[in-house]
PQR file of N, CA, C, O and H, with PARSE charges and radii, in Angstrom:
ATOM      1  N   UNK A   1     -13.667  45.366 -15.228 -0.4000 1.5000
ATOM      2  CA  UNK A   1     -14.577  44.268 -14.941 -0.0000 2.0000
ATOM      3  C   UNK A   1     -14.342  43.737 -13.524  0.5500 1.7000
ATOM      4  O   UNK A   1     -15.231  43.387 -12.748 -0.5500 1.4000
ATOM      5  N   UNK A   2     -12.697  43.724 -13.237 -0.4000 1.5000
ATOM      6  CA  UNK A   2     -12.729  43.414 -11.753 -0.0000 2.0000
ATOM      7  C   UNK A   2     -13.399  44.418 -10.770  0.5500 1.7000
ATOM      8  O   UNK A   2     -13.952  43.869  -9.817 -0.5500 1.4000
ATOM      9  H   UNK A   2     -11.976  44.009 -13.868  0.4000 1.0000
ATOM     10  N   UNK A   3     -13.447  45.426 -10.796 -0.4000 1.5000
ATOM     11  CA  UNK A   3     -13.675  46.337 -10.214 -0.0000 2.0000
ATOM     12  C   UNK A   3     -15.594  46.160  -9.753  0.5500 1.7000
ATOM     13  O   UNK A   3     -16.044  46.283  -8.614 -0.5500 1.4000
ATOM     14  H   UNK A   3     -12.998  45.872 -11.571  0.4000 1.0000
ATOM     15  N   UNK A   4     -16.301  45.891 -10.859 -0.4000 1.5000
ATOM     16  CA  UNK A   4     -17.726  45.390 -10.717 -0.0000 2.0000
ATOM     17  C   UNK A   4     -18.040  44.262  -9.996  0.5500 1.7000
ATOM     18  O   UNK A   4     -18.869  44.108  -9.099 -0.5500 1.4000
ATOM     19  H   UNK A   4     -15.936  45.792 -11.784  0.4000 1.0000
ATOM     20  N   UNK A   5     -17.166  43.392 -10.570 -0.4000 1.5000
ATOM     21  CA  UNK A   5     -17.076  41.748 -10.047 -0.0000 2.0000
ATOM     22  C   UNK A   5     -16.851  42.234  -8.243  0.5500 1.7000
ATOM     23  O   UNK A   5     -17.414  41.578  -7.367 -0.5500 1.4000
ATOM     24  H   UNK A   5     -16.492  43.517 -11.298  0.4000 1.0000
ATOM     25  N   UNK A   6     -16.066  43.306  -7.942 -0.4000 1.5000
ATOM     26  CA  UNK A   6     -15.597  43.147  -5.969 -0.0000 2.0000
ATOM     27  C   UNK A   6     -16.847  44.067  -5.930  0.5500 1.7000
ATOM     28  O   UNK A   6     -17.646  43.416  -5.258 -0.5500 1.4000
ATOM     29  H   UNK A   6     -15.608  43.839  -8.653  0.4000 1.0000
ATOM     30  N   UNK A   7     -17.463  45.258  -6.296 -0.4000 1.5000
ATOM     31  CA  UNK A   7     -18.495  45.656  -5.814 -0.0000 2.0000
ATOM     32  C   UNK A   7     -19.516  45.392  -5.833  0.5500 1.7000
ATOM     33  O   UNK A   7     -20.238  46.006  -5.047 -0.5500 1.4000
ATOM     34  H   UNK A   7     -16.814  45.788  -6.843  0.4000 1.0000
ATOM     35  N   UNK A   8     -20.169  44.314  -6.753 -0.4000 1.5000
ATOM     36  CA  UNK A   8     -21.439  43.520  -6.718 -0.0000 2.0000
ATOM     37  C   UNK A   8     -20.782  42.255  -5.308  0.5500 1.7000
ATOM     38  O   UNK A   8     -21.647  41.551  -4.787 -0.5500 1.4000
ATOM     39  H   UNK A   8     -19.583  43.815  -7.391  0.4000 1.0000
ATOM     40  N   UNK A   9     -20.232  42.194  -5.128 -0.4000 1.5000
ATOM     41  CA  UNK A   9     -20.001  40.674  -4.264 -0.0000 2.0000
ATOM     42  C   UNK A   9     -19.685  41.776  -2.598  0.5500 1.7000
ATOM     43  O   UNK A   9     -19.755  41.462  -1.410 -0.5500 1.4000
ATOM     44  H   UNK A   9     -19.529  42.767  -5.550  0.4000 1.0000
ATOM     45  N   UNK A  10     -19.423  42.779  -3.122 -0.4000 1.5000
ATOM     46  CA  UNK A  10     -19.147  43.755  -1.438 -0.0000 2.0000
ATOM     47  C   UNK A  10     -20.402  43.377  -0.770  0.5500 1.7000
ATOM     48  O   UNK A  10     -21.307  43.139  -1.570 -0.5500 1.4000
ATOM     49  H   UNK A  10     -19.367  43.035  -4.087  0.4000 1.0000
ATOM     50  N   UNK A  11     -20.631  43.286   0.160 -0.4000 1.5000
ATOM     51  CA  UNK A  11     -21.414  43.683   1.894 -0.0000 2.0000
ATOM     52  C   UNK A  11     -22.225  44.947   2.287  0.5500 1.7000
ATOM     53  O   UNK A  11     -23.346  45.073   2.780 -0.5500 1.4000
ATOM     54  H   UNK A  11     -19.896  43.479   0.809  0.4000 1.0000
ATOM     55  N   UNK A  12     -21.164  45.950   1.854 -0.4000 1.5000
ATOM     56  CA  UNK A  12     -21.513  47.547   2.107 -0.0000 2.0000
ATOM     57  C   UNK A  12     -22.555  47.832   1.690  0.5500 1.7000
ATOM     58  O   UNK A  12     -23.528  48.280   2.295 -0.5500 1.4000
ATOM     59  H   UNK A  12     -20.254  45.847   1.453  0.4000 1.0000
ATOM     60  N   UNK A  13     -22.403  47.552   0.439 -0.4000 1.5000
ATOM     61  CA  UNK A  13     -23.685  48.320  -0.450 -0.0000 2.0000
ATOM     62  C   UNK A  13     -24.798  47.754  -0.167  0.5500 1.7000
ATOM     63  O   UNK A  13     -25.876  48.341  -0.254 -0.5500 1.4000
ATOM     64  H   UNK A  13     -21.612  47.188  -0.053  0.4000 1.0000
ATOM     65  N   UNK A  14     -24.590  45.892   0.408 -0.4000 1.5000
ATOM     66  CA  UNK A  14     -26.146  45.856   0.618 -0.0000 2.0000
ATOM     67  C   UNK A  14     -26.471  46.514   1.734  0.5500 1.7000
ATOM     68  O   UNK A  14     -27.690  46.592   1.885 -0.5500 1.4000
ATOM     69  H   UNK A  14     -23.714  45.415   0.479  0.4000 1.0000
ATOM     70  N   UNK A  15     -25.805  47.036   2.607 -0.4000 1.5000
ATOM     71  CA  UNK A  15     -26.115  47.469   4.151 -0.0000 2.0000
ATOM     72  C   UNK A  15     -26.901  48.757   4.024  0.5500 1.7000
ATOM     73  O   UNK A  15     -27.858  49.124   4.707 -0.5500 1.4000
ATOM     74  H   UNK A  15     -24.815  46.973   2.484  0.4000 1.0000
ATOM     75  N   UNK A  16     -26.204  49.474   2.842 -0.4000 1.5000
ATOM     76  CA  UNK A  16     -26.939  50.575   3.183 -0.0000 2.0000
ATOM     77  C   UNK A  16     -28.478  50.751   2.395  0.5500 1.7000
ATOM     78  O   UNK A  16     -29.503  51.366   2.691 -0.5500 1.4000
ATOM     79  H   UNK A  16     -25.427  49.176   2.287  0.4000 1.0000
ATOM     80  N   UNK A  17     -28.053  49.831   1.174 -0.4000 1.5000
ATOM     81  CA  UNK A  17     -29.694  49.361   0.816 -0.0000 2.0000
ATOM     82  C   UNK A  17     -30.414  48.950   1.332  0.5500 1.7000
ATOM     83  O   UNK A  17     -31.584  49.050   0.963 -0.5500 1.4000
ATOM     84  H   UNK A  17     -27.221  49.332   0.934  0.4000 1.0000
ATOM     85  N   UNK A  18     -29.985  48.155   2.655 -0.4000 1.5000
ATOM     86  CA  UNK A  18     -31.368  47.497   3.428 -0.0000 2.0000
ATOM     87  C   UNK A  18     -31.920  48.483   3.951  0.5500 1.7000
ATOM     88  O   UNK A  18     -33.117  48.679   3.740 -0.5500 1.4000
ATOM     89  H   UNK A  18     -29.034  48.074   2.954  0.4000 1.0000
ATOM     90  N   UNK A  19     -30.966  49.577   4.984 -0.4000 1.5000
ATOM     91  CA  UNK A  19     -31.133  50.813   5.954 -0.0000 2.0000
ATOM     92  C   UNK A  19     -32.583  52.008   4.988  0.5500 1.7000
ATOM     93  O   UNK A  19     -33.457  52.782   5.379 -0.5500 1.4000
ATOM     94  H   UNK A  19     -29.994  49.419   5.155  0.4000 1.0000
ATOM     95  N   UNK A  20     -32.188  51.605   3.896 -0.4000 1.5000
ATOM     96  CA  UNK A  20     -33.053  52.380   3.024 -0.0000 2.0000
ATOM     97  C   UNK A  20     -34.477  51.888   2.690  0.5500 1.7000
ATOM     98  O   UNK A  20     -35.593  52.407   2.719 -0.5500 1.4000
ATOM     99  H   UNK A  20     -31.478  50.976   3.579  0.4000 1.0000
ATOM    100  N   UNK A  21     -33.767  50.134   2.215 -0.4000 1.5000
ATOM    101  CA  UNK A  21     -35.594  49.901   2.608 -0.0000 2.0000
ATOM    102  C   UNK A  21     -36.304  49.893   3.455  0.5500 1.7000
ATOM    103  O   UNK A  21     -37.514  49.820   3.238 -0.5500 1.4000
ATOM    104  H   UNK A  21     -32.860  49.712   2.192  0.4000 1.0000
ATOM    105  N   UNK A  22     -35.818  49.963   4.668 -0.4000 1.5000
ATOM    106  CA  UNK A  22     -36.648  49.996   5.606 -0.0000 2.0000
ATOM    107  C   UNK A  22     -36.700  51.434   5.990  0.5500 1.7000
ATOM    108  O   UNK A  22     -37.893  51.448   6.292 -0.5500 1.4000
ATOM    109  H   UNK A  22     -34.835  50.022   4.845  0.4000 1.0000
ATOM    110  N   UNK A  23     -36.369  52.444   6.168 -0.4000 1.5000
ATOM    111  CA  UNK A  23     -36.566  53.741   5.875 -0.0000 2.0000
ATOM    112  C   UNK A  23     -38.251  53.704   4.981  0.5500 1.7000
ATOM    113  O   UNK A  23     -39.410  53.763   5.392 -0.5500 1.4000
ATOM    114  H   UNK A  23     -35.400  52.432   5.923  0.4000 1.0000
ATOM    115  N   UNK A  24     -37.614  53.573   3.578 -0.4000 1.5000
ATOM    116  CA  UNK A  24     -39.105  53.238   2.879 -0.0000 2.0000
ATOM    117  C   UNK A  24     -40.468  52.738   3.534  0.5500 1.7000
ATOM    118  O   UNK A  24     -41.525  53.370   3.515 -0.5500 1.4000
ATOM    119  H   UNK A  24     -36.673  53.525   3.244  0.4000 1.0000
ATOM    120  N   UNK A  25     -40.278  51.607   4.062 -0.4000 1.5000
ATOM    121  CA  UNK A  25     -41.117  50.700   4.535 -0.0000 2.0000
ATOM    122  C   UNK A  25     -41.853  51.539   5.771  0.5500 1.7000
ATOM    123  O   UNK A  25     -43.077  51.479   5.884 -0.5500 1.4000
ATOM    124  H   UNK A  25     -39.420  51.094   4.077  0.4000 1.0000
ATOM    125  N   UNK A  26     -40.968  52.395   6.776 -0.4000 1.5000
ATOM    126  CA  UNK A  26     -41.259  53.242   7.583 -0.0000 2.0000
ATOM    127  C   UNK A  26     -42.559  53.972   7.325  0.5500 1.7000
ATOM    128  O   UNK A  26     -43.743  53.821   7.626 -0.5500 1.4000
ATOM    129  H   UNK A  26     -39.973  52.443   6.685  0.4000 1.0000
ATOM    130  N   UNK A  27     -41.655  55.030   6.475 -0.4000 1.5000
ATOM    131  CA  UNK A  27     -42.081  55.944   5.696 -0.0000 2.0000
ATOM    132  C   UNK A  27     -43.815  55.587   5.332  0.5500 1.7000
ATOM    133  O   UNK A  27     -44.661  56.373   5.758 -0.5500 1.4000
ATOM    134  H   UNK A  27     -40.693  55.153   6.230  0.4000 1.0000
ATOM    135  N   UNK A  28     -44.231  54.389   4.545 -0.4000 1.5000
ATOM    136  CA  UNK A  28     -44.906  54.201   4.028 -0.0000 2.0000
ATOM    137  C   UNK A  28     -46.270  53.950   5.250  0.5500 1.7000
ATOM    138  O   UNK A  28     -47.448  54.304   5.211 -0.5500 1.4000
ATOM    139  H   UNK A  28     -43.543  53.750   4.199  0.4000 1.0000
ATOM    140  N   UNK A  29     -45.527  53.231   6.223 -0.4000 1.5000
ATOM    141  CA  UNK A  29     -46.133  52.977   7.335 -0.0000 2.0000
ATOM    142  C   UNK A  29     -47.032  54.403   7.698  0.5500 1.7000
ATOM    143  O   UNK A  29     -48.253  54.531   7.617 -0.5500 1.4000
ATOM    144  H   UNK A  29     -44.570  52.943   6.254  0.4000 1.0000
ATOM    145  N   UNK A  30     -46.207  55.236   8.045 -0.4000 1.5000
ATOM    146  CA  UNK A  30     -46.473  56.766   8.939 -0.0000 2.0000
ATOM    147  C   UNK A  30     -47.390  56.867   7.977  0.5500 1.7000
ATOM    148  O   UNK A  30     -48.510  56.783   8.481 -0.5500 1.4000
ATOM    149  H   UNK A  30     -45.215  55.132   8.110  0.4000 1.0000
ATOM    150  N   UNK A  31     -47.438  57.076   6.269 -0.4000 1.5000
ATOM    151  CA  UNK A  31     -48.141  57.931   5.982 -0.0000 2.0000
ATOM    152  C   UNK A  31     -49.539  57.400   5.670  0.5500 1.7000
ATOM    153  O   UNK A  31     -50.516  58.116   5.447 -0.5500 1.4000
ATOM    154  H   UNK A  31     -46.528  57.143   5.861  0.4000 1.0000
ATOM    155  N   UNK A  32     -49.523  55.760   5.679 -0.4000 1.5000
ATOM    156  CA  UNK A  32     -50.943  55.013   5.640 -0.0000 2.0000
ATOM    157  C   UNK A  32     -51.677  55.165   6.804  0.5500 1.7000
ATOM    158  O   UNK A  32     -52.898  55.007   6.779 -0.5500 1.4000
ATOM    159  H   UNK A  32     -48.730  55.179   5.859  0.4000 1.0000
ATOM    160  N   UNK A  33     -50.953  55.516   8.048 -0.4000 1.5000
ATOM    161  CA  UNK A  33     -51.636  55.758   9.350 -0.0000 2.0000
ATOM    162  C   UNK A  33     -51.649  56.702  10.047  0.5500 1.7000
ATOM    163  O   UNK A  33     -51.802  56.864  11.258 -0.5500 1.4000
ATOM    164  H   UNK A  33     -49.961  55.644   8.068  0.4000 1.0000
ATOM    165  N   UNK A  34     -51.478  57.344   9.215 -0.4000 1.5000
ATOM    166  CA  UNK A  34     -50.838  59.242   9.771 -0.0000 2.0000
ATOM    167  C   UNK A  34     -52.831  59.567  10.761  0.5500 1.7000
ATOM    168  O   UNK A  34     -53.031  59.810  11.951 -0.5500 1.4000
ATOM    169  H   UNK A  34     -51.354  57.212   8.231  0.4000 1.0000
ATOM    170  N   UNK A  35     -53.632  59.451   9.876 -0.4000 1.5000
ATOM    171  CA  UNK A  35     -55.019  59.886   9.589 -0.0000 2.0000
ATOM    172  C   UNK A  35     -55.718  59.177  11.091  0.5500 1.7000
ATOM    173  O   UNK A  35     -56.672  59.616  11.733 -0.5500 1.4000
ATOM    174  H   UNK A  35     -53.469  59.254   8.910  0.4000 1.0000
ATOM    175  N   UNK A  36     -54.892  57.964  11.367 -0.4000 1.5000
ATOM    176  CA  UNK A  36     -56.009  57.085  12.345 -0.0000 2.0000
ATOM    177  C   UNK A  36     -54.840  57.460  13.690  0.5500 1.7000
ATOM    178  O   UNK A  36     -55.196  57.552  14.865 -0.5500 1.4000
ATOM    179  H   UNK A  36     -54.117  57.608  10.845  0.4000 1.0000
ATOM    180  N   UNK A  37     -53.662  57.609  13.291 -0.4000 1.5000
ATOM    181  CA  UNK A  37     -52.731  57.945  14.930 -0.0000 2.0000
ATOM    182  C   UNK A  37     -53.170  59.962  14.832  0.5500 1.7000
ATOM    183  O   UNK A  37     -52.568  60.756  15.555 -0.5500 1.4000
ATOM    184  H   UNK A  37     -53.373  57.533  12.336  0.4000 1.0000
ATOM    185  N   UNK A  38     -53.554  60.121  14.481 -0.4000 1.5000
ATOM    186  CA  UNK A  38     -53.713  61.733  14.446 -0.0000 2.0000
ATOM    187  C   UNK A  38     -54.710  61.835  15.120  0.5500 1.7000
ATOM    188  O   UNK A  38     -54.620  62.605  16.076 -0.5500 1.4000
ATOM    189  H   UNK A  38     -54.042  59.476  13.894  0.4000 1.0000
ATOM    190  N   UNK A  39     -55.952  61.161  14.914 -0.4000 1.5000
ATOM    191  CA  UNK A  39     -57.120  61.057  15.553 -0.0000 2.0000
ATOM    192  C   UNK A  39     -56.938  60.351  16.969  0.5500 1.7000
ATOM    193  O   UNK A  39     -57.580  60.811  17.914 -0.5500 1.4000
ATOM    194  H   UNK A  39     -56.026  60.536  14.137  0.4000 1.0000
ATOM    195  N   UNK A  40     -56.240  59.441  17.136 -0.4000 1.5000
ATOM    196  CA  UNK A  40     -56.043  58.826  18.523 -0.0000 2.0000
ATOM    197  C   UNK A  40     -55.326  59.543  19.287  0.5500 1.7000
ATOM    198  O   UNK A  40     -55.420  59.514  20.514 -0.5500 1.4000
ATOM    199  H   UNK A  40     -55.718  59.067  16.369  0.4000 1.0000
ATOM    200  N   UNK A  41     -54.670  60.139  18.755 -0.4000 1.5000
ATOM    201  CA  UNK A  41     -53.554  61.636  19.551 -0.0000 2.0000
ATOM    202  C   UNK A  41     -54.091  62.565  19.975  0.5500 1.7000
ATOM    203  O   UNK A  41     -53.845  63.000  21.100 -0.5500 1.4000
ATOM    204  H   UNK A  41     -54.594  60.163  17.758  0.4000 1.0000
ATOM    205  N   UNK A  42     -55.095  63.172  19.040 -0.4000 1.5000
ATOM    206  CA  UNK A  42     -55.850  64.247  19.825 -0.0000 2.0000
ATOM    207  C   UNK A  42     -57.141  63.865  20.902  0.5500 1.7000
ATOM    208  O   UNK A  42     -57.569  64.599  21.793 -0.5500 1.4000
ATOM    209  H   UNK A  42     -55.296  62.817  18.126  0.4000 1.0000
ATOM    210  N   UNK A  43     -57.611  62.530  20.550 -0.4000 1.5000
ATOM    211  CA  UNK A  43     -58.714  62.418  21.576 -0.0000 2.0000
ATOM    212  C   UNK A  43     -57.938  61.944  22.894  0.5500 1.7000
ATOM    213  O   UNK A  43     -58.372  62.009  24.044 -0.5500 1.4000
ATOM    214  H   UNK A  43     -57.263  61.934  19.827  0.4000 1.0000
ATOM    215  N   UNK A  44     -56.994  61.569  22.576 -0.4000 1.5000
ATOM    216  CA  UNK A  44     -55.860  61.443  24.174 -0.0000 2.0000
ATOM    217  C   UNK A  44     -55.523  62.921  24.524  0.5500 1.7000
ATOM    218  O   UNK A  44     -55.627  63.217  25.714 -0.5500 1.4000
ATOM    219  H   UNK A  44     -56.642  61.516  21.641  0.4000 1.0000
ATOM    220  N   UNK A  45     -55.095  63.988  23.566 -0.4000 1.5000
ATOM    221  CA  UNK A  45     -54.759  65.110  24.025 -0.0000 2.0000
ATOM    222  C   UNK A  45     -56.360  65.780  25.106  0.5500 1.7000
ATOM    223  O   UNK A  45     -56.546  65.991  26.305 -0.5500 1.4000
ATOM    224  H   UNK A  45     -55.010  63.748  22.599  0.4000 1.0000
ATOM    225  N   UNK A  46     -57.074  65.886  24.043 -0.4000 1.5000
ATOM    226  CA  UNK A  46     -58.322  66.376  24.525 -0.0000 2.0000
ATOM    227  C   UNK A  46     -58.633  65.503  26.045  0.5500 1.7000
ATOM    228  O   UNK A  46     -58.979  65.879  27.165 -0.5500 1.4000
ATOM    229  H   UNK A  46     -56.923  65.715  23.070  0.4000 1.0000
ATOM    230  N   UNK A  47     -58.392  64.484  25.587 -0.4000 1.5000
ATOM    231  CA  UNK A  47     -58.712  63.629  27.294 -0.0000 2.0000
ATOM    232  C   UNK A  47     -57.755  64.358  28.832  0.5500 1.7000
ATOM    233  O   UNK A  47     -57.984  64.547  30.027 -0.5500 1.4000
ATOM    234  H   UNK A  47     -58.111  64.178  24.677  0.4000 1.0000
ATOM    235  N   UNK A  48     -56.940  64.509  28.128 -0.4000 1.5000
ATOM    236  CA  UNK A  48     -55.756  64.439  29.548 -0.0000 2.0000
ATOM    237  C   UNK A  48     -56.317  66.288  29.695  0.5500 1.7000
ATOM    238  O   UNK A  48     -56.684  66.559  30.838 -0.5500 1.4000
ATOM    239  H   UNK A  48     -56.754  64.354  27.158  0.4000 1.0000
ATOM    240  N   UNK A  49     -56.356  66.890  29.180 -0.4000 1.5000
ATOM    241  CA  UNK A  49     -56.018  68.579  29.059 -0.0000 2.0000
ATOM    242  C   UNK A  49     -57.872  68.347  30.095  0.5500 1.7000
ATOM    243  O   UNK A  49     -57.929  68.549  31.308 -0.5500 1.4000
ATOM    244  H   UNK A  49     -56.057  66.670  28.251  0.4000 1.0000
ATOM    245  N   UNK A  50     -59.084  67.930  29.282 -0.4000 1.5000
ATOM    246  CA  UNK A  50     -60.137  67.939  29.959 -0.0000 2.0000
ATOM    247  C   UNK A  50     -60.356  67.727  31.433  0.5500 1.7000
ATOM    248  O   UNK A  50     -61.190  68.354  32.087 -0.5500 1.4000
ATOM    249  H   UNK A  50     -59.038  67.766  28.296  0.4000 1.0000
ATOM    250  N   UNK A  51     -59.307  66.518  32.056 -0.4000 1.5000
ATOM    251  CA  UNK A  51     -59.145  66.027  33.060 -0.0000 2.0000
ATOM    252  C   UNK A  51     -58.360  66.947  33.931  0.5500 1.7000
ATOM    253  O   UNK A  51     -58.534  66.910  35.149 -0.5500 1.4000
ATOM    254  H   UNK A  51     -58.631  66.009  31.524  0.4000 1.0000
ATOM    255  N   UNK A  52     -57.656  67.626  33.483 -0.4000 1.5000
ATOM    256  CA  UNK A  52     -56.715  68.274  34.141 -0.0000 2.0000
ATOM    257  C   UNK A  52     -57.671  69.587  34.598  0.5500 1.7000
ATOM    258  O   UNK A  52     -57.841  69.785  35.800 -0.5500 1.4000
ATOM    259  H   UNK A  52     -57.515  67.655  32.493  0.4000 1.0000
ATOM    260  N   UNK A  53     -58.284  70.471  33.602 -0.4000 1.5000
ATOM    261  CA  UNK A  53     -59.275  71.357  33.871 -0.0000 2.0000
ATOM    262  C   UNK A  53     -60.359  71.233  34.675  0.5500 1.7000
ATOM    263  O   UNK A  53     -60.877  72.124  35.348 -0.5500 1.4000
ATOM    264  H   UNK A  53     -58.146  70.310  32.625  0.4000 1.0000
ATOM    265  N   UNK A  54     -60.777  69.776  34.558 -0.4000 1.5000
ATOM    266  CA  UNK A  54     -62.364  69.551  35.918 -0.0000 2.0000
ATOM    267  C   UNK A  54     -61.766  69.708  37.264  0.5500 1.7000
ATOM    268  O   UNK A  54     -62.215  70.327  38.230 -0.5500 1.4000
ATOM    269  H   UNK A  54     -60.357  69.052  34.012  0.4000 1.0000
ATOM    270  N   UNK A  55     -59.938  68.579  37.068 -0.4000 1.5000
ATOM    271  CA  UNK A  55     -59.256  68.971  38.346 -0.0000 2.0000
ATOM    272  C   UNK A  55     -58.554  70.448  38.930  0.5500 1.7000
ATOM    273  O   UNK A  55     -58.409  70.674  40.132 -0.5500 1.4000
ATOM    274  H   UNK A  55     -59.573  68.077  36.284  0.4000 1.0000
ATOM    275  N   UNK A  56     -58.244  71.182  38.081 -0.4000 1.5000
ATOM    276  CA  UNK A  56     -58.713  72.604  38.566 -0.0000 2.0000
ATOM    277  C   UNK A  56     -59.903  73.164  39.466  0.5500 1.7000
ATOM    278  O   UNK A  56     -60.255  73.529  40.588 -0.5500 1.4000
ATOM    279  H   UNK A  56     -58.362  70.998  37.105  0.4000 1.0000
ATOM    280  N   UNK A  57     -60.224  72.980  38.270 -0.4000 1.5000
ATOM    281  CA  UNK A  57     -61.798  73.735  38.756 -0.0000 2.0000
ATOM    282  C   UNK A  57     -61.988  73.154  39.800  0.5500 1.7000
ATOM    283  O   UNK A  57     -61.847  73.940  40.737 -0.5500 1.4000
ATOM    284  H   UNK A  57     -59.938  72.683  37.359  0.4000 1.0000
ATOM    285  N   UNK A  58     -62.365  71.673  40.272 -0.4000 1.5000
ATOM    286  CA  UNK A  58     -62.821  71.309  41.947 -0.0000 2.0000
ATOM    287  C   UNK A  58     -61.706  72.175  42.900  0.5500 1.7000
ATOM    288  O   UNK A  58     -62.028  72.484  44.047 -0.5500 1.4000
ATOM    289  H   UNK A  58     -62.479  71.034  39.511  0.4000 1.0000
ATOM    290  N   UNK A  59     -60.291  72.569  42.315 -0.4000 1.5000
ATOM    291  CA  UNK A  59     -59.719  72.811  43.544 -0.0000 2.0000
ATOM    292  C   UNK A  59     -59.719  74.238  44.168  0.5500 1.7000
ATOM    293  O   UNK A  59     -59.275  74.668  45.233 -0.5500 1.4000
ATOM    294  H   UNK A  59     -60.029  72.318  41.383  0.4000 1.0000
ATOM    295  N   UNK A  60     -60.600  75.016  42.772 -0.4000 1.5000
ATOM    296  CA  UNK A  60     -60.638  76.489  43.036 -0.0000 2.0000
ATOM    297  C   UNK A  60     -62.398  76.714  43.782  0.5500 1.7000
ATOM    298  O   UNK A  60     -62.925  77.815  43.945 -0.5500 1.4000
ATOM    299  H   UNK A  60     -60.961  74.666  41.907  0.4000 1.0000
ATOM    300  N   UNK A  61     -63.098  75.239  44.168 -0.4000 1.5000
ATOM    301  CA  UNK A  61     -63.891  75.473  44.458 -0.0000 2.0000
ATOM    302  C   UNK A  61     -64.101  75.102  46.034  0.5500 1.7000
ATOM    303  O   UNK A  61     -65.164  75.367  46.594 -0.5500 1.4000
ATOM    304  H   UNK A  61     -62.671  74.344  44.036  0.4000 1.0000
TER
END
């Protein structure tokens, strides 16, 4: 019983439970917005790669 009594009252264990909920909380984040940062990623990809190609092209012209 002592043994429960020092590890419910320890520190540790909540530390690494918090590290976890928020892990979770992360987690949950990425995957509710995976769909709308995926889409903003590629129309930035597509932007910069497009820009880079017109600036080619004027310089081979």
């Amino acid at each position: 019983m002592k043994k429960i009594k020092e590890f419910l009252q320890s520190e540790e264990g909540q530390t690494s439970t918090e590290y976890i909920l928020l892990v979770a909380v992360v987690a949950l984040i990425v995957f509710k917005f995976k769909d709308v940062a995926s889409a903003k990623l590629n129309a930035i990809t597509q932007g910069v790669f497009g820009n880079a190609e017109s600036f080619v092209n004027e310089m081979g012209n």
